[in-house]
N, C-alpha and C positions, 0 to 999 in steps of 0.2 A: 504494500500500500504506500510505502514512502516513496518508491522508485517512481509512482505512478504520482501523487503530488508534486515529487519533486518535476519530471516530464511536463507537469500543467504547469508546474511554475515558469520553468523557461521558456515552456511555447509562449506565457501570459508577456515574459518579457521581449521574446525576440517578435510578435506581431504587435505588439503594443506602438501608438503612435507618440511619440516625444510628448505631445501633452498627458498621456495615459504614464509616460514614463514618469513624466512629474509628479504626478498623481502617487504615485507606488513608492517615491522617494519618501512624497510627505508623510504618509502611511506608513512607510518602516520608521519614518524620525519617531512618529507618535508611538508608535510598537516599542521602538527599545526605552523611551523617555516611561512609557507606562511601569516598564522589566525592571528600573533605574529607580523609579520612585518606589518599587515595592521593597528594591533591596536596600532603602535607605531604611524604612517602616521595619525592615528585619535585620540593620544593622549589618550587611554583611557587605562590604567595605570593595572585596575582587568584584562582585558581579555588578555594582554600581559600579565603578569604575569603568566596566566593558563595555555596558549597554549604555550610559554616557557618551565615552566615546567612539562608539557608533553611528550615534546620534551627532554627535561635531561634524562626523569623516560625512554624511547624509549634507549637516548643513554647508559643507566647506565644498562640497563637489556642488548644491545649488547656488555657493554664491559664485566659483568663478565660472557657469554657464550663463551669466548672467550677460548681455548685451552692455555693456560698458555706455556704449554711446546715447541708450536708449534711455529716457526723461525715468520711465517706469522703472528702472534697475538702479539708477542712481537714488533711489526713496525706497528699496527693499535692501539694498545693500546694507546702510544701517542698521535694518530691522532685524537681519541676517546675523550680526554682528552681536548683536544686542542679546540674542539668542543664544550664539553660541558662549557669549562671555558667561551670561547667567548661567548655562550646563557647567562652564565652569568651576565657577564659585560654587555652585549646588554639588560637584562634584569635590572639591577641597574642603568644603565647609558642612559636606551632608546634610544641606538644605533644602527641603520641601518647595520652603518659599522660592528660591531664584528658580528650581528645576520647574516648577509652577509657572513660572513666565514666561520660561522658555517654551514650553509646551504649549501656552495660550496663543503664540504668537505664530507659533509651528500649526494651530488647529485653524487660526484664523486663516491664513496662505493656503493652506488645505483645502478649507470649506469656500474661498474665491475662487481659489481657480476647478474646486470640484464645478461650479456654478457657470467658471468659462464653460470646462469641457459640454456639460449640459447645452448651453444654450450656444454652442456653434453645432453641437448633433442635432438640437432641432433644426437650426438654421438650415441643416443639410439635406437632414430626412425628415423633417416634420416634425410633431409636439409631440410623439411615442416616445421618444431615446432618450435615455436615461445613460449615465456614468456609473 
């Protein structure tokens, strides 16, 4: 059964469209940010540490795809930043709180561009298509 997840997982990445890729990025940041705050609640110091920074390697890889040039990149870039500083301090300092802001800000970028992908698949194919 793992063989067989694992095989949809790679089809899910290698047909996936760049926006879908984005999509799965922000979704593993929020995945290991969830793994990170549980091992902070259980004190266990290695597996915070991993699932942190996983979440960094996630946000360091969307901030240099970022368009440099573009008005929209130069006002996520910070946000990006902002992010990844809070993982971490919340990663040095085994805090809830900064790992919490990083995470709200990681669900916000999440939940906008889940909201792109949606409404350019209507755009395409009509009000049915969902993300």
């Amino acid at each position: 059964m793992a063989k067989q997840y694992q095989a949809y997982q790679n089809n899910s990445v290698t047909t996936a469209t760049p926006g879908e890729l984005t999509l799965m990025l922000y979704n593993g940041c929020l995945k290991f940010i969830k793994q990170a705050r549980k091992a902070i609640e259980e004190n266990n110091h290695q597996v915070r540490n991993e699932y942190i920074q996983k979440s960094q390697n996630i946000i360091r890889e969307l901030m240099v795809t970022l368009n440099p040039e573009a008005t929209i990149s130069q006002e996520m870039l910070p946000l990006y930043d902002f992010a990844y500083q809070s993982l971490t301090q919340a990663n040095v300092h085994n805090d809830l709180e900064r790992l919490s802001e990083a995470e709200e800000i990681i669900r916000q970028f999440r939940d906008t561009w889940k909201e792109v992908i949606q409404t350019e698949r209507r755009r395409q194919y009509g009000q049915g298509a969902k993300a």
